[in-house]
Structures are given as C-alpha cells and as structure tokens.
C-alpha positions in Angstrom: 23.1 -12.2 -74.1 24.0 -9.7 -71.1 21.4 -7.1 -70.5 22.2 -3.9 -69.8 20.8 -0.5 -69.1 21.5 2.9 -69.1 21.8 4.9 -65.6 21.4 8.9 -66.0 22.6 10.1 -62.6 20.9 13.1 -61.3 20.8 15.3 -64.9 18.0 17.5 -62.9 17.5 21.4 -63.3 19.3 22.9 -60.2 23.0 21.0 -61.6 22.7 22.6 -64.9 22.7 26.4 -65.6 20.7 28.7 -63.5 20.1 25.7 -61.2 20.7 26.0 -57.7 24.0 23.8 -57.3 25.0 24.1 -61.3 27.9 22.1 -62.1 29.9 23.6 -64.9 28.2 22.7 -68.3 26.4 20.4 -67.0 23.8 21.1 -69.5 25.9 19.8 -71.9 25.7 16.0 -70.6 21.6 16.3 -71.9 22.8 16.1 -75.4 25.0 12.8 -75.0 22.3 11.5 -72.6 19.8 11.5 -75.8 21.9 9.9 -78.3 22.4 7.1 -75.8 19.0 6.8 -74.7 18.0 6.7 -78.6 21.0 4.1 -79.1 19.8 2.1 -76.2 16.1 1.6 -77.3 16.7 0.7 -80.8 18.8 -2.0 -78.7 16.4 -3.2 -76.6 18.2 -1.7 -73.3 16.6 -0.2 -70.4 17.2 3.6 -69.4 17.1 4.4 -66.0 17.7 7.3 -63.7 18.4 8.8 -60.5 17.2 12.0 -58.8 18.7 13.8 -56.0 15.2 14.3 -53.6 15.9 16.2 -50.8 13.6 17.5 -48.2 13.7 20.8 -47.4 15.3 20.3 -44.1 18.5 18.3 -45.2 21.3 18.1 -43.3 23.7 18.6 -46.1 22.5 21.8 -46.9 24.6 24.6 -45.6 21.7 26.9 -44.7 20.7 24.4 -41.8 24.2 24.6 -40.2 24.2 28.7 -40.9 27.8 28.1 -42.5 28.9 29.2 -46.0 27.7 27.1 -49.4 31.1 24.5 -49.6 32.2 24.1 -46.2 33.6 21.4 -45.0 32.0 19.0 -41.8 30.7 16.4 -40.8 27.3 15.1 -41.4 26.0 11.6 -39.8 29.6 11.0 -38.6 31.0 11.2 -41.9 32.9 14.0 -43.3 30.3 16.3 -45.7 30.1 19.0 -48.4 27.6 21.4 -46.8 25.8 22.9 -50.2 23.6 25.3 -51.5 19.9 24.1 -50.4 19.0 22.1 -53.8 16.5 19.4 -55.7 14.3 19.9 -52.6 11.4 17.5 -53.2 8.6 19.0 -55.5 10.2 22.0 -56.8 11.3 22.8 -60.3 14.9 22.6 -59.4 14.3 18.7 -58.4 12.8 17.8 -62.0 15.1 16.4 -65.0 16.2 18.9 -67.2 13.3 19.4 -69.8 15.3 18.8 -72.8 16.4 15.3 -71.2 14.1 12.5 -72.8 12.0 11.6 -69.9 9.2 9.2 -71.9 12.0 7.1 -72.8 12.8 6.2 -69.0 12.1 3.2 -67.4 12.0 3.6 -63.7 13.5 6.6 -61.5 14.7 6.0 -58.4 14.9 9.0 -55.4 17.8 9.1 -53.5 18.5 11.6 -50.4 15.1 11.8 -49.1 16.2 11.2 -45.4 17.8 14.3 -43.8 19.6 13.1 -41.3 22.5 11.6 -43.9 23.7 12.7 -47.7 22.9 10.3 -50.7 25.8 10.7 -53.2 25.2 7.3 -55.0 22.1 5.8 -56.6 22.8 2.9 -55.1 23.1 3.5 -51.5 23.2 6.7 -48.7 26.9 7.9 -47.8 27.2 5.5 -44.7 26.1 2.8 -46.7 22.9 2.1 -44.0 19.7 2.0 -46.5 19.8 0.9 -50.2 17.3 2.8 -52.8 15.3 0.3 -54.9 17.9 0.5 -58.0 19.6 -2.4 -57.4 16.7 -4.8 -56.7 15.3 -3.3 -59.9 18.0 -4.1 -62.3 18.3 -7.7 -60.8 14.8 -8.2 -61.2 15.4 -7.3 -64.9 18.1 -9.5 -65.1 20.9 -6.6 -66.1 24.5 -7.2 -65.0 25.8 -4.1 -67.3 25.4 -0.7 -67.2 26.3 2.4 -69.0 26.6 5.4 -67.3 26.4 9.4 -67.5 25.4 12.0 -65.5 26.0 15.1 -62.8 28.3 15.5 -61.3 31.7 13.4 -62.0 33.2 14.0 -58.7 30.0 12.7 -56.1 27.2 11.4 -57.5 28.5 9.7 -60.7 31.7 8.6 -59.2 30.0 6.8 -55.6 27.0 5.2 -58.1 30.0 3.7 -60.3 32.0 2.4 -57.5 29.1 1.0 -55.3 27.6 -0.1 -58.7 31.3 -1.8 -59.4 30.8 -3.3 -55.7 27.7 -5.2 -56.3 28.8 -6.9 -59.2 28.2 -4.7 -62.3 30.0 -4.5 -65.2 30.1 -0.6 -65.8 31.0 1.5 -68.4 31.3 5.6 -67.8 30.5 7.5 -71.3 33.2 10.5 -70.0 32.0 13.1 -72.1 28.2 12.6 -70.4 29.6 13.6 -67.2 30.6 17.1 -66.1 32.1 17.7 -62.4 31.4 19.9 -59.5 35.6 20.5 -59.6 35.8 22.1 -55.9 39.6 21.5 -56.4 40.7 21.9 -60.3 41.7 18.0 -60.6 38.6 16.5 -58.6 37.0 14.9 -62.0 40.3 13.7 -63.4 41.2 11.8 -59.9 36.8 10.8 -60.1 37.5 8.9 -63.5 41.3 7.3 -62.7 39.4 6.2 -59.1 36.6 4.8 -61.3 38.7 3.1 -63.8 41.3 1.8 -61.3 38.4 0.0 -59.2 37.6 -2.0 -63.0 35.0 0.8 -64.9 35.7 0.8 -68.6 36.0 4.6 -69.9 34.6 5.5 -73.1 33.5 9.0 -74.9 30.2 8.6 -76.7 32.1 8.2 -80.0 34.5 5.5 -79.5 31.4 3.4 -77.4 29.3 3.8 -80.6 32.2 3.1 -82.7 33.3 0.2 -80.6 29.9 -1.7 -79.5 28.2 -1.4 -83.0 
C-alpha cells in the first residue's frame, strides 16, 4: 500500500489576519487543514509541516535593503520579493496558527533560517544549494504520496509541489486549503495550472473525500 502524508505548508500566524505578511483569508485554509488532518489519522497517514524561520536579519526582508514591502530584486543572484520583515525565529508571528491542530503533527521542518538566500519551498532554498530535512524524513517513512495545503498558493505551496513533483512524489494539492499572496490578480490561478501541468492532481477537500473514501 502507498504511504502517504499530509504536508501543511507554512499555515503560521503572520500569513493569516493581523499577521505580519497575511495572505488574503488565509485563515480560512486552518479549517480544511483540520478535517484532513482528522481524515488522515483515522487513516494511518502522517501529517507534516513546514514553517517559514527567519532570522531577524534576512535578506528577503525589505527593511534590510531600506526599499518598500513588494519590491522587486535580486537576492543571492536570483530575482526576489523583498517583504515585510516576517515569521522571524521565536516570535509569535513564527508559530502555527493556534487553531491549527498542532498535537496531531508528526515532524516540522524550518525552512529560511539562512539569511543570505529566500526558502520558498519545504523542500529546498530558492537556488536549490541546501535541502531541509523533509525529504530524508518522508523516505525514511517510506511515503511516496503526499497531500498538500497551505500559505500561500503563489510561493511556498507552489515551489514545495513542484520540487516535491521533482523528487519523485506523487502529489495531490486540496485547492481550497490554499489561499495566495495574489501580487498580480491571476498569480494563484497560473500557481495551480503550473502545478497541475508539471503532473499534481487538483482536488477541493470535497471531491478528495468523496473520491478516496
């Protein structure tokens, strides 16, 4: 029997409201996060989850470059975001969102810690350089299948899906557990056809619990 596991991508206080860096509902991926987790355990899946874990000193916040929140550069050689300063390491904006149910996760994995270079995906850093320990973790567990949801559509979610894709996964995105950053108005529509075209499988929460029993 495959083995999968469910990956909650960054669902952490400063993307949802009041947070630093809050993504458009983004508190409303918590509630689809649950009944997944809860649908998972009875299943004998793992849940898993990554957390943005910057220090305070990144170099893709805009407040080390003194530019404006959103501007556009270049960071490590490779074209960056600069944001609002957020999830710095230790503070309340870094922890999951309280409502999220933490003692049901498995393993967490930090991602972003070094400042020199942004960490969009769970899997790797934006140049691709380091790895975080997610991978070697779910090989380890023997899981080829993942389900994923999360903040935010356009960055985090979309790079974990296709480095996840890239490794060998089979991954499913649960749509409707995933809210966008949206800089442009299209940026999470052209995340999920990038996803899909590079082989994820696209579900809302209903038709995955109506379709995988």
């Amino acid at each position: 029997m495959t083995k999968r596991a469910l990956l909650l991508v960054d669902i952490q206080n400063d993307f949802c409201a009041g947070g630093a860096l809050a993504v458009p509902e983004g508190d409303s991926t918590v509630d689809v996060a649950n009944a997944l987790i809860d649908w998972c355990k009875t299943r004998g899946d793992a849940v898993v989850a990554s957390m943005d874990w910057h220090p305070a000193d990144h170099g893709s916040f805009a407040s080390q470059h003194n530019v404006e929140p959103y501007t556009q550069g270049r960071l490590d050689s490779l074209p960056q975001t600069f944001w609002p300063d957020h999830c710095v390491q230790d503070t309340e904006g870094a922890e999951l969102h309280p409502l999220l149910k933490h003692k049901a996760i498995d393993a967490v994995f930090h991602k972003g810690a070094n400042p020199q270079i942004d960490s969009y995906s769970a899997f790797f850093d934006n140049g691709h350089k380091q790895k975080t320990q997610l991978d070697e973790w779910l090989r380890h567990h023997e899981i080829s299948t993942l389900i994923v949801v999360g903040l935010a559509t356009d960055y985090c979610v979309k790079f974990t899906v296709l480095d996840a894709l890239s490794l060998g996964y089979s991954v499913n995105v649960i749509t409707d557990g995933c809210r966008g950053v949206n800089l442009n108005p299209q940026d999470s529509a052209q995340a999920f056809m990038n996803m899909s075209a590079a082989g994820a499988t696209l579900y809302t929460l209903a038709d995955w619990v109506e379709t995988q029993g």
